[in-house]
C-alpha positions in Angstrom: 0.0 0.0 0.0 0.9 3.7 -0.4 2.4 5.6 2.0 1.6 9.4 3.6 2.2 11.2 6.4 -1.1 11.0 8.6 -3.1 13.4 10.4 -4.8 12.1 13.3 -8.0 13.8 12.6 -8.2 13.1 9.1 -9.7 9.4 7.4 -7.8 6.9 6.5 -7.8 4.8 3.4 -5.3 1.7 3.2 -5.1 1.0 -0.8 -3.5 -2.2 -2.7 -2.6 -1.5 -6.4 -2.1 -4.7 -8.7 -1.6 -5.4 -12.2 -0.2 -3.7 -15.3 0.8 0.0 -15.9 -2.5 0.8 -16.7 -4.0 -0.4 -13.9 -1.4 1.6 -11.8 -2.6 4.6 -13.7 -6.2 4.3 -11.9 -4.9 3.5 -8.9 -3.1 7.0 -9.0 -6.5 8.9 -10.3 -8.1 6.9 -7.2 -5.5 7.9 -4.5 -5.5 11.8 -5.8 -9.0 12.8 -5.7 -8.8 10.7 -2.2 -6.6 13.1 -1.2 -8.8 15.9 -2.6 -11.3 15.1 -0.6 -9.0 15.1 2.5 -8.6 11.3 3.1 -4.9 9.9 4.2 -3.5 7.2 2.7 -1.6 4.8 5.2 0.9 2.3 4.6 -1.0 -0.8 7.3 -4.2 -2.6 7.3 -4.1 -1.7 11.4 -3.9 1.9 10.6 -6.8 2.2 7.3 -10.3 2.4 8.2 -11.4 1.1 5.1 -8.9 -1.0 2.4 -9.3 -0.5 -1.5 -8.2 -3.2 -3.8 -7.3 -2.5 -7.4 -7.5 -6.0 -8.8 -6.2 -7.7 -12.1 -8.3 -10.5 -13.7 -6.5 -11.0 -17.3 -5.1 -14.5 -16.8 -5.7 -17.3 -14.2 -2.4 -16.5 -11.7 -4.0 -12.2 -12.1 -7.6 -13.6 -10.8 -5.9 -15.8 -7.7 -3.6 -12.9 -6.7 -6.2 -10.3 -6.5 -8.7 -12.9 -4.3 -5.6 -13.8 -2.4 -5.1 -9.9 -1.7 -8.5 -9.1 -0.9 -9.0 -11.7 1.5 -5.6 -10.6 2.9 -7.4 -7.2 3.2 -10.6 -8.7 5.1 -8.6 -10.8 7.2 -6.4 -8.1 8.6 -9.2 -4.9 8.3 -12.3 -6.0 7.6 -13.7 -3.2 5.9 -12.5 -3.8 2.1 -13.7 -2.0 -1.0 -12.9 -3.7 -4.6 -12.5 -2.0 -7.9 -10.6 -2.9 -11.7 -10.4 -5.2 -13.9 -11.1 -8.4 -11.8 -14.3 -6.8 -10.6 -16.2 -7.1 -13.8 -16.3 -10.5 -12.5 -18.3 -9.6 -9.5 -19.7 -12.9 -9.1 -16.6 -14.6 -8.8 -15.4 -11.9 -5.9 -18.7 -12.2 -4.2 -18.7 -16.4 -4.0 -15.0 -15.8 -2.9 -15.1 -12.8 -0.5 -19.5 -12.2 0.5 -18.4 -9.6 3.0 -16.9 -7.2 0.7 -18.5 -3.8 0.6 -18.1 -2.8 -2.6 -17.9 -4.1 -5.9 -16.6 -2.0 -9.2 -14.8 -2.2 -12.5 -11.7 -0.5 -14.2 -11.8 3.3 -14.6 -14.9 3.2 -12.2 -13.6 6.1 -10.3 -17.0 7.7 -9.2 -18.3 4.0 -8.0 -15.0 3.8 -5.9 -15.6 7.0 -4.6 -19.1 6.8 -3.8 -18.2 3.4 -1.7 -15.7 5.3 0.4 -18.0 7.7 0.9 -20.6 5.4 2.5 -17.7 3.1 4.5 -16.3 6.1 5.5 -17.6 10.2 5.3 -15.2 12.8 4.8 -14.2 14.8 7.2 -15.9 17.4 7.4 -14.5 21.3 7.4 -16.8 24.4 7.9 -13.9 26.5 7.0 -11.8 24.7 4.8 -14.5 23.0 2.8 -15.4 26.6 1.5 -11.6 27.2 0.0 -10.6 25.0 -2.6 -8.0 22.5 -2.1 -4.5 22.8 -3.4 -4.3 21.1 -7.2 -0.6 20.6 -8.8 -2.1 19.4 -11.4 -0.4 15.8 -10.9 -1.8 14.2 -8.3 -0.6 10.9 -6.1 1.9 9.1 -8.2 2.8 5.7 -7.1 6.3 5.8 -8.9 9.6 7.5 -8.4 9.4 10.7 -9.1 11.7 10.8 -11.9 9.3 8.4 -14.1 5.9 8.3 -15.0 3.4 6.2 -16.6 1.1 8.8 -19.5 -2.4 7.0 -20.5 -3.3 7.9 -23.2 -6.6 5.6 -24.2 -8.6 2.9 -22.8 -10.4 -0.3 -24.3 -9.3 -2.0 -27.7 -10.8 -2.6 -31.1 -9.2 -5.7 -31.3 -10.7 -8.9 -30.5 -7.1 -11.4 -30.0 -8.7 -15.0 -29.3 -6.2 -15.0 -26.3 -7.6 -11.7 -24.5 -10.9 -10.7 -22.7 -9.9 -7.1 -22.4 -12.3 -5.7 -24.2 -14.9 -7.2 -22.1 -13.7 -5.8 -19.3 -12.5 -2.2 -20.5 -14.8 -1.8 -23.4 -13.5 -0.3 -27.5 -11.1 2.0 -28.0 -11.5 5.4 -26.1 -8.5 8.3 -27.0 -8.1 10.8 -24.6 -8.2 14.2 -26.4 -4.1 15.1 -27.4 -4.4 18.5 -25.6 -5.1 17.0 -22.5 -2.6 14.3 -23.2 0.3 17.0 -23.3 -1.2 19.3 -20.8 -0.7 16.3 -18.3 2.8 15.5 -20.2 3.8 18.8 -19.4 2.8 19.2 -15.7 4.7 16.0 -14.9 7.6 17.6 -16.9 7.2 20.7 -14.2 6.7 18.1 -11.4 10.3 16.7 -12.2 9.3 13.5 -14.6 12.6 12.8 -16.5 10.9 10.0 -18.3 7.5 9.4 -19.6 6.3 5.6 -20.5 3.1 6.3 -23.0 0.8 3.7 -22.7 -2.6 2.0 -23.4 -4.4 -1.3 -24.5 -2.8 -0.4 -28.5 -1.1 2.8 -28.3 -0.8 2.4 -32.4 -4.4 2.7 -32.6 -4.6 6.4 -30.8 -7.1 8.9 -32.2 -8.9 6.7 -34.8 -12.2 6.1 -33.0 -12.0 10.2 -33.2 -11.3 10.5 -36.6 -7.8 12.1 -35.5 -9.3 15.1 -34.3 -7.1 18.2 -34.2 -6.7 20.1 -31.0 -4.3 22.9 -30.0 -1.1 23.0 -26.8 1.3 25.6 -27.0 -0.3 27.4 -30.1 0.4 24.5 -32.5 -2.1 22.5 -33.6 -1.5 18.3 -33.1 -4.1 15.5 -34.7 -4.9 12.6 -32.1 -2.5 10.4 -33.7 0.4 8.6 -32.3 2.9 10.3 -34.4 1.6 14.2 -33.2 1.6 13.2 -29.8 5.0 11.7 -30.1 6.2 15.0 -31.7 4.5 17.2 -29.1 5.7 15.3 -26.4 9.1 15.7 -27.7 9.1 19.4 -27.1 9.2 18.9 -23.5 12.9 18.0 -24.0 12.7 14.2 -21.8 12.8 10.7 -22.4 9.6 9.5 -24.3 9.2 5.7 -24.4 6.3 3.9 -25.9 4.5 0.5 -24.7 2.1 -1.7 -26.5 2.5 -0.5 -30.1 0.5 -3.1 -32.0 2.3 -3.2 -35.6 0.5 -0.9 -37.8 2.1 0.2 -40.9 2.4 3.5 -39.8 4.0 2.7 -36.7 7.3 3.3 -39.4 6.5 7.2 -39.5 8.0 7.6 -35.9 11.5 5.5 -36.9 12.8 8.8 -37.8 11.9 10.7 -34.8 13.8 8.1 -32.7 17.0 8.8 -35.2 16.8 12.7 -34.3 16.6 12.1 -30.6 13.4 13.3 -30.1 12.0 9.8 -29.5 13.9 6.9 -27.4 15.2 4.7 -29.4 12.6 1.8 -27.8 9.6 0.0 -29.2 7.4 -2.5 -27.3 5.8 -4.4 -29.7 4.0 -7.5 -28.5 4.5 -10.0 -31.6 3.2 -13.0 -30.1 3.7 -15.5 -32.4 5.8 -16.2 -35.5 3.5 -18.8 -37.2 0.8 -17.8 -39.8 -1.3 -20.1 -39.0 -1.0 -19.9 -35.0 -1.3 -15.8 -35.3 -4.6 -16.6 -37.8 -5.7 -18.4 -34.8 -5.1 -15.5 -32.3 -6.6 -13.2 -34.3 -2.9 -11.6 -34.8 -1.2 -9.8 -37.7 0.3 -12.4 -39.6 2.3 -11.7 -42.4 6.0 -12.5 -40.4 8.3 -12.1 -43.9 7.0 -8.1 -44.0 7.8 -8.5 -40.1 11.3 -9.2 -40.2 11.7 -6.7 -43.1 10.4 -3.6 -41.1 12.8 -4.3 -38.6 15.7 -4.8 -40.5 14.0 -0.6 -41.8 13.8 0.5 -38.5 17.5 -0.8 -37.8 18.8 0.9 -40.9 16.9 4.2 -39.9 17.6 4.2 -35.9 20.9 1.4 -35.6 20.3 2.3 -31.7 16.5 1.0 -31.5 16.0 -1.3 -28.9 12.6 -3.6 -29.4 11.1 -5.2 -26.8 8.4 -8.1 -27.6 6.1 -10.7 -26.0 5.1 -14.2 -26.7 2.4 -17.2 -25.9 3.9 -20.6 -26.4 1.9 -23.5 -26.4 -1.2 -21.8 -28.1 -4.0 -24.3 -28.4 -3.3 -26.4 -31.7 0.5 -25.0 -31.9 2.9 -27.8 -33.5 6.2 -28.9 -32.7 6.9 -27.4 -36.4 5.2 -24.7 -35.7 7.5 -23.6 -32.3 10.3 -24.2 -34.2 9.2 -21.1 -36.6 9.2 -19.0 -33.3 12.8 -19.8 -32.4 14.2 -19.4 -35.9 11.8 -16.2 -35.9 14.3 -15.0 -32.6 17.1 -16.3 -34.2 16.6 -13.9 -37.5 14.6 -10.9 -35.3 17.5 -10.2 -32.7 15.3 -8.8 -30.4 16.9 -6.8 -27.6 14.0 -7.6 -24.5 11.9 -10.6 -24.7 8.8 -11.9 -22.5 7.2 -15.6 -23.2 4.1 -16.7 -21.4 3.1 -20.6 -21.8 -0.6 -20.1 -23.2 -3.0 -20.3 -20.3 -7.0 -20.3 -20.5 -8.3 -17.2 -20.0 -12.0 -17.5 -18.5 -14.5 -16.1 -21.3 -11.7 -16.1 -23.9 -12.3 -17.4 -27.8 -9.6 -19.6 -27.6 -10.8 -21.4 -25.1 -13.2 -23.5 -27.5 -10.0 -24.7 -30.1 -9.1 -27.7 -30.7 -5.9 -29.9 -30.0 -5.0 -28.0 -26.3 -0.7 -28.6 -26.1 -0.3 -30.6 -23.3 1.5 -28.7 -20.1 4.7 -30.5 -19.6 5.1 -29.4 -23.5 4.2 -26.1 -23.0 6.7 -25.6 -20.3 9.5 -27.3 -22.2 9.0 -25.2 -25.0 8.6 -22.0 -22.6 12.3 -23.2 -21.2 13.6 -23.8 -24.6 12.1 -20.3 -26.0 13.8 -18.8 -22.7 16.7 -20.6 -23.3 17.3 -19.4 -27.0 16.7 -15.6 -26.4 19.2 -15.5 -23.3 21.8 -16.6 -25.6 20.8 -13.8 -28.5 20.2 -11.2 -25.5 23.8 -11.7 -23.8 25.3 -11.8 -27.2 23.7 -8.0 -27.6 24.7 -7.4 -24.7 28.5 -7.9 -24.6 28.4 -6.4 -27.8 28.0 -3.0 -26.0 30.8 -3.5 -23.7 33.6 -1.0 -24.6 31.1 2.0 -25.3 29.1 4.2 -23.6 25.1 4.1 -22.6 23.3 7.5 -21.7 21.5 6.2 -18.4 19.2 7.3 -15.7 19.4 6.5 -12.1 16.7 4.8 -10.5 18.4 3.9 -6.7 21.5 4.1 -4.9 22.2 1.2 -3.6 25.6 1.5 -1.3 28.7 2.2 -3.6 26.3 1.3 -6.5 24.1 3.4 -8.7 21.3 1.5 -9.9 20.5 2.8 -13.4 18.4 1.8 -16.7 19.8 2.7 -20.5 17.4 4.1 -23.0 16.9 0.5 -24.0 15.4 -0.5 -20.7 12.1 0.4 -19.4 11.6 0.5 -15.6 10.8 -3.3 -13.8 10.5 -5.6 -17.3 14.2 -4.9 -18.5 17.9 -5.1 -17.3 19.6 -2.5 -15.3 23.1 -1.0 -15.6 24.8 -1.5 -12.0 26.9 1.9 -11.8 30.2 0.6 -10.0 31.7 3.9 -8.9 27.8 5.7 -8.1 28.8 6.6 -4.9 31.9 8.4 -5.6 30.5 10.0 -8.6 28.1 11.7 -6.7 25.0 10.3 -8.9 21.4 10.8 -7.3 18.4 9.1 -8.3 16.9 10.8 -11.4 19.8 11.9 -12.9 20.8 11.2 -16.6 24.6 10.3 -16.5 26.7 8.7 -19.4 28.1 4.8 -18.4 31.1 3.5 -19.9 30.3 0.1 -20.0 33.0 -2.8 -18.8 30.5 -5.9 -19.0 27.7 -8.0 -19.1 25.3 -10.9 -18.4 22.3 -12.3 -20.1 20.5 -9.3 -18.9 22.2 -6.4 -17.4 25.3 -4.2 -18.0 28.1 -3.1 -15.8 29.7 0.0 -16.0 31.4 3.3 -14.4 30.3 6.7 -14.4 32.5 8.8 -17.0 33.4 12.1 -14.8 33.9 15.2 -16.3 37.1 16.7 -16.4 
């Protein structure tokens, strides 16, 4: 749970954020306009008079860690209030946990609010309540203050055989571009070095409005990925970009990566590399036109690190047909890779194909899929070992500095382990350039080059 400092007089609210980036991005709109309202947020179940629970409920593992945590929270307070993705699924939370109070879905913020509300009344102010509260325009963040996630659209158009998404966060929504660098540029003012753009498909951004053209700054900016990219570069820090389904015109923003206005970082959840398996899912399949892009984007941005995900062990996948996935990472070279073995997802499509792969396959083929991309990753790895990485520091951590590269986003990739942080002076936040002196499968090692 969040942490504040607490005023005895004031309510308290214990909270318990889980699942993806976007899911963290409610949990911070949540824990701001609780603060608003005059509500502390405290770190124990002892001290909270009430407990929110932001669940997860995409895959199997999600739905048993968000019942585990709520019945953590009823156990140890009592007094529990549930809301996100998990909670579209109320019947499932209700046969698990009856005594909950509360029940709502992702994005539900006036539902969550309304339940404190009746749990727990603000307090009440005859003098204060008539002078509006201090806004900064950011509000709770629940990351270092140097990063920050920017949401820029909820739902998805897609319908992936795999995913159940769209039943729980509806189509497509864009938020308007203004807005979307309005809030870009307050974090920018709050200290937010780095901003990690993302969404359900941040490729698809602006079409369900037409691309609609708004002004910031006195410059007018379509909602479209590549405008907000090129707005969001005039703030002059790092801009990466999550969950860019592969589009076409996902090439027009190559080039802005190769001036620096752009980090040099796509992630790009391929999947799969068989036709036939990505007909199944419902994915883009045409893998040829695949590895020729990237070879493009290489040629245009040599620095561009892409970042993918897999399923393994999709229902009807053959032994032939994995085999095209690991000469697929063989020929790709990706720089960060992520492999799930296929697990039913309740109310997905591809519950209902035939020829499910046994689990003891799956897993062997999730270990041998692992096993081949270490090999590529610490190959690309030591292959940076004798240059130097422009870095930002995340933690010290003794004589350490704890640091990321621009081709690392924060928890999913490797670190650089700044040997000398300590002496350099380095604090968390700064940007600092890292000769690098070596390497494992996933992270570098480095020193600090000092000036002068």
């Amino acid at each position: 749970m969040s942490s504040a400092s607490v005023s005895p007089a004031n309510p308290k609210v214990g909270f318990v954020s889980l699942g993806c980036p976007k899911a963290l991005v409610d949990s911070e709109r949540i824990l701001t306009q609780l603060r608003v309202e005059g509500y502390d947020i405290v770190q124990t179940y002892d001290d909270a008079d009430v407990v929110v629970v932001n669940t997860c409920g995409f895959i199997d593992s999600a739905v048993t860690e968000s019942l585990d945590a709520i019945g953590e929270a009823i156990a140890e307070n009592g007094k529990v209030i549930v809301t996100g993705c998990l909670g579209k699924r109320s019947e499932l939370i209700r046969e698990a946990h009856p005594g909950v109070l509360s029940i709502s879905g992702p994005q539900d913020y006036g539902s969550v609010m309304s339940a404190v509300h009746a749990a727990l009344p603000p307090k009440h102010d005859p003098f204060l309540d008539l002078v509006p509260r201090r806004d900064d325009g950011i509000g709770v963040k629940l990351t270092p203050k140097h990063y920050a996630y920017l949401k820029i659209s909820e739902g998805c158009n897609h319908r992936c055989s795999f995913c159940i998404i769209p039943s729980m966060r509806g189509d497509l929504v864009s938020r308007p571009v203004d807005d979307v660098l309005r809030e870009a540029e307050k974090l920018a003012m709050g200290g937010v070095k780095e901003l990690l753009v993302i969404s359900q498909d941040t490729s698809a951004y602006g079409v369900d409005v037409k691309y609609a053209e708004r002004e910031w700054r006195g410059k007018s900016y379509q909602t479209r990925m590549k405008a907000l990219c090129e707005g969001l570069s005039e703030l002059g820090i790092w801009t990466r970009l999550h969950y860019v389904y592969p589009y076409p015109h996902v090439d027009e923003i190559i080039p802005l990566m190769a001036e620096g206005k752009l980090l040099p970082y796509l992630d790009i959840p391929f999947q799969h590399a068989s036709p036939r398996v990505l007909k199944l899912m419902k994915r883009p399949g045409a893998v040829d036109k695949t590895l020729e892009r990237i070879q493009r984007w290489r040629s245009i941005a040599p620095d561009i690190a892409i970042r993918s995900t897999f399923i393994v062990g999709f229902p009807g996948e053959t032994e032939a047909e994995f085999e095209e996935l690991l000469d697929f990472l063989d020929e790709a070279q990706l720089d960060r890779v992520g492999a799930f073995a296929y697990s039913p997802v309740d109310g997905a499509k591809a519950n209902d194909l035939p020829d499910p792969v046994d689990e003891d396959i799956k897993q062997d083929r999730l270990a041998r899929f692992m096993e081949r991309q270490a090999e590529i990753s610490a190959n690309k790895l030591e292959a940076k070992i004798g240059g130097v990485q422009r870095c930002i520091v995340d933690a010290i951590d003794g004589d350490l500095a704890i640091a990321r590269s621009m081709a690392d986003a924060p928890e999913i990739d490797g670190l650089v382990q700044i040997q000398n942080g300590l002496d350099a002076g380095l604090r968390v936040g700064q940007f600092v350039d890292v000769e690098i002196m070596g390497s494992d499968e996933h992270d570098l090692f480095g020193e600090a080059v000092l000036e002068g």
